[in-house]
N, C-alpha and C positions, 0 to 999 in steps of 0.2 A: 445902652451900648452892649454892656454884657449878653443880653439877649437878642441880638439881634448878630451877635458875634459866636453864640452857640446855635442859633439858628443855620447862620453862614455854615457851619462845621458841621453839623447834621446834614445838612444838604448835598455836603458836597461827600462826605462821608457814604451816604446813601448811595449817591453816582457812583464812585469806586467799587463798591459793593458791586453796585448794576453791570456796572462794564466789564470787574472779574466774574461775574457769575455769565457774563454773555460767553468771554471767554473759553470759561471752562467747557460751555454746552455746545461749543467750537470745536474744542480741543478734542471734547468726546465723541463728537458726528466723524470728526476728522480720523481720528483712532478707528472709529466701528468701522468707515470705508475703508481705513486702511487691513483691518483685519476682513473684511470679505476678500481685500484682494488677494492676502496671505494667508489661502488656504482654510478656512472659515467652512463650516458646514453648508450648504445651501441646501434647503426642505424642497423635497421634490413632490411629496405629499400632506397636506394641510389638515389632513385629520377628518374633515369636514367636506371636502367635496373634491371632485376631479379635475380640477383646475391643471391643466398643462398634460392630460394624459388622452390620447385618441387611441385607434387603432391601427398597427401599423400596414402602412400604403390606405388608409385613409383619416376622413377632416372628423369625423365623430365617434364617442365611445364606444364600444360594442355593443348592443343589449347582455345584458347581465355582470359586468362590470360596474359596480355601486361603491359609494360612500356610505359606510354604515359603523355605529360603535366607533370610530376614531378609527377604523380599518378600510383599506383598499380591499375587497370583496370579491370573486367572480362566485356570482350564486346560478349554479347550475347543482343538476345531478350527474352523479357519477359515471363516466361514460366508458366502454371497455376498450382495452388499448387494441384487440384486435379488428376492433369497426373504428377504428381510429383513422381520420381521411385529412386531416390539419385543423386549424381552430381558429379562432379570433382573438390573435395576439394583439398586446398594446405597446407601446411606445408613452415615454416621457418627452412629447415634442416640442416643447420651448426649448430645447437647447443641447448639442450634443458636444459631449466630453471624451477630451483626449490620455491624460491620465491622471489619474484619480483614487481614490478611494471612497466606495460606493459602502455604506451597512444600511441594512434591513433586519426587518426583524419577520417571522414568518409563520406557518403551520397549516398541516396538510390532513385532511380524512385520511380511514382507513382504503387503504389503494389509490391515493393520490400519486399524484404527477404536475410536475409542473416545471418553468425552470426562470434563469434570469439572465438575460443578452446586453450585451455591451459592445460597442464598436459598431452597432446595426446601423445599415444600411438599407432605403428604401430601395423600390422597385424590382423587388425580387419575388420568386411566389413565395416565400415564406422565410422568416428568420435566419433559421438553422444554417441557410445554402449560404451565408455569408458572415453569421455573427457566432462568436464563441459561446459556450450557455454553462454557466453553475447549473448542475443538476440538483433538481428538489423533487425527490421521490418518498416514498412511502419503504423504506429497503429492508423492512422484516415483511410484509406483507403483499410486496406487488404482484408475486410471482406466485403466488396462491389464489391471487382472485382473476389475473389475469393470464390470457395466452399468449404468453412472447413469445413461443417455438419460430415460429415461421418469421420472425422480423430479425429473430440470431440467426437462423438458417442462411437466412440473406447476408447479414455479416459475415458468414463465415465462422461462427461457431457450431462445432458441429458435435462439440463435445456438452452434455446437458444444456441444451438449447433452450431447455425450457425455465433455465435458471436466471437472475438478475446478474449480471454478470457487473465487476467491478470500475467498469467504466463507463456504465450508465449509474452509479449509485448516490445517493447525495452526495453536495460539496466537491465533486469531479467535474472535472471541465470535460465536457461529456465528450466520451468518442477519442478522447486528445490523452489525457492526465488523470489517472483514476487517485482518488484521496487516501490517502495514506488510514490504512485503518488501524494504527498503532495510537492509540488514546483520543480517536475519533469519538463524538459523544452525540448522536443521534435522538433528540425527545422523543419520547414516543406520541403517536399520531394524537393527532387534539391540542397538542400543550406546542408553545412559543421554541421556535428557535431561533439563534441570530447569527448572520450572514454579514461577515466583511471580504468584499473585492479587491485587494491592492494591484490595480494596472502602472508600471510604468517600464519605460523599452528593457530597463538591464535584469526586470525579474514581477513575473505576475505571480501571487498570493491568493489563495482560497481558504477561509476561515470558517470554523461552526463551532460555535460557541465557547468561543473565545482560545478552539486550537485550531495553530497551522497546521492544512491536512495535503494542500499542495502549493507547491513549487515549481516554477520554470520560464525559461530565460523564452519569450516570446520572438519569433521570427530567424532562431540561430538553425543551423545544421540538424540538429536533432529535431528542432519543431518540424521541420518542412518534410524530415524524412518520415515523421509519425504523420503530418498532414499529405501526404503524397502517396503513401501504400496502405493508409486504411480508409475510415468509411468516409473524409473527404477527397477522395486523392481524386473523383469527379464533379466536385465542387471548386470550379477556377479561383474562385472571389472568397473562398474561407477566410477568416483569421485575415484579412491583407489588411484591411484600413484603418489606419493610425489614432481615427477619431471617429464619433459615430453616436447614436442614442441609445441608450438603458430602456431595456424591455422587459418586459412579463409574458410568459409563455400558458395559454389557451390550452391543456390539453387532454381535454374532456373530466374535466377535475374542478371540484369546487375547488379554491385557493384563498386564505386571507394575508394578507400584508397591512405592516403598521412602521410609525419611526423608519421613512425609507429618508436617507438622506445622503449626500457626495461632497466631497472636496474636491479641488483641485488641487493636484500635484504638480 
C-alpha cells in the first residue's frame, strides 16, 4: 500500500509540476505579446539579410544595397554632389509608422552623404518632395571635396555659397531645423554614430549620440511658416502625412547602417 500510495503522490505531483510550468510558458508568451504591443523594439534589420527593405516606388532592392558584416550596406563609389541627378533610395516596406521612436546606428566616408525619411510616402519622384530627412553628411569635409556653389545659389544663399551651410549639416531636419551645435558630437568619418528620431504630434526630437540637437512642435504656426517661404514652400505634400515609411536616402555615397530598430509611440 505504502508504495503504491507514494507512487499515487509522485504522479500526481508530477502533473502539478506539468500544469504550472505549462502555465507559466503562458504567462510568458502572454507578457512578450503584451510587451510588443506596449511599445517593445521591432528590428527592422536582421543583421543578415534584407528582408522587408525594397526600393522606394519599387518590389525590389536596388543593385548595390547589400547585407554584409551584420550592416545594411549601399556599396557604391563616391559620387560628386555636383553630377548629382537622384539615386536609388530604399524603403522599410513591411509597414509604415505613425509615431515612434526610430534609433540607428550609422557611418559615412570621407565626403559622404546621405540621410533618413520618415512619414514617406510612395508615388512621388523622389523622397524629399514629401518626407522629412535627418541629415547624414560628412560636415568637416563636404564642402572641400564637393561643389555646392550653384545648388546654395539656388537656395538663395548668396552669402559664401560655397559653404555647407547649417541646415544641411548632420542631425538637422534638412532644409526645416538646423541642429543645434552647442555640444553637438559628430564621429569623425569611418567610426559609428548613433541616431535616435523621436516623432510624436506635441514635439519631434533629433538625437546624435546620445545628445538632443533639435527640437520642434511638427505642423504648428512656425512649422508651416518655415515650410512655406523656404526651400519647400513648392513642395504641396511636405511634412503633411501623419504616418508613412522609414527610408535610407541613395545619394551617390557608399553608406553603412547597423542596430536599425522602432517603437511605437
Amino acid at each position: 500500500m505504502k508504495i503504491t500510495t507514494y507512487a499515487s503522490l509522485l504522479f500526481f505531483l508530477v502533473l502539478a509540476t506539468s500544469c504550472k510550468s505549462e502555465k507559466k510558458e503562458k504567462a510568458e508568451d502572454q507578457t512578450h505579446i503584451e510587451k510588443e504591443k506596449n511599445n517593445e523594439w521591432i528590428t527592422l534589420f536582421d543583421g543578415n539579410t534584407t528582408k522587408g527593405w525594397r526600393a522606394y516606388n519599387g518590389k525590389e532592392l536596388p543593385p548595390g544595397w547589400i547585407a554584409k558584416d551584420g550592416e545594411l550596406q549601399f556599396d557604391t563609389e563616391l559620387g560628386m554632389e555636383q553630377d548629382y541627378t537622384g539615386g536609388t533610395d530604399i524603403i522599410y516596406g513591411a509597414q509604415e509608422f505613425e509615431n515612434f521612436e526610430l534609433y540607428v546606428e550609422w557611418k559615412l566616408p570621407k565626403g559622404g552623404n546621405s540621410g533618413i525619411f520618415y512619414h514617406l510616402k510612395e508615388g512621388y519622384d523622389s523622397p524629399p518632395e514629401v518626407a522629412p530627412e535627418y541629415q547624414l553628411i560628412d560636415d568637416e569635409n563636404y564642402a572641400s571635396i564637393h561643389d555646392i556653389t550653384d545648388y546654395n545659389l539656388s537656395l538663395g544663399y548668396k552669402e559664401k555659397p560655397e559653404e555647407l551651410k547649417p541646415l544641411q549639416q548632420t542631425a538637422s531636419d534638412y532644409a526645416m531645423h538646423a541642429a543645434n551645435p552647442e555640444g553637438k558630437m559628430l564621429h569623425p568619418v569611418g567610426q559609428w554614430n548613433t541616431t535616435r528620431i523621436i516623432f510624436t504630434p506635441e514635439q519631434v526630437e533629433h538625437w546624435l549620440n546620445g545628445k538632443k540637437v533639435v527640437s520642434f512642435v511638427p505642423w504648428d504656426e512656425a512649422w508651416y511658416e518655415k515650410k512655406n517661404s523656404e526651400k519647400w514652400k513648392n513642395s504641396e505634400d511636405y511634412g503633411k502625412f501623419k504616418t508613412g515609411y522609414i527610408g535610407f536616402q541613395d545619394h551617390s555615397s557608399p553608406i553603412w547602417f547597423r542596430n536599425i530598430k522602432i517603437k511605437k509611440l
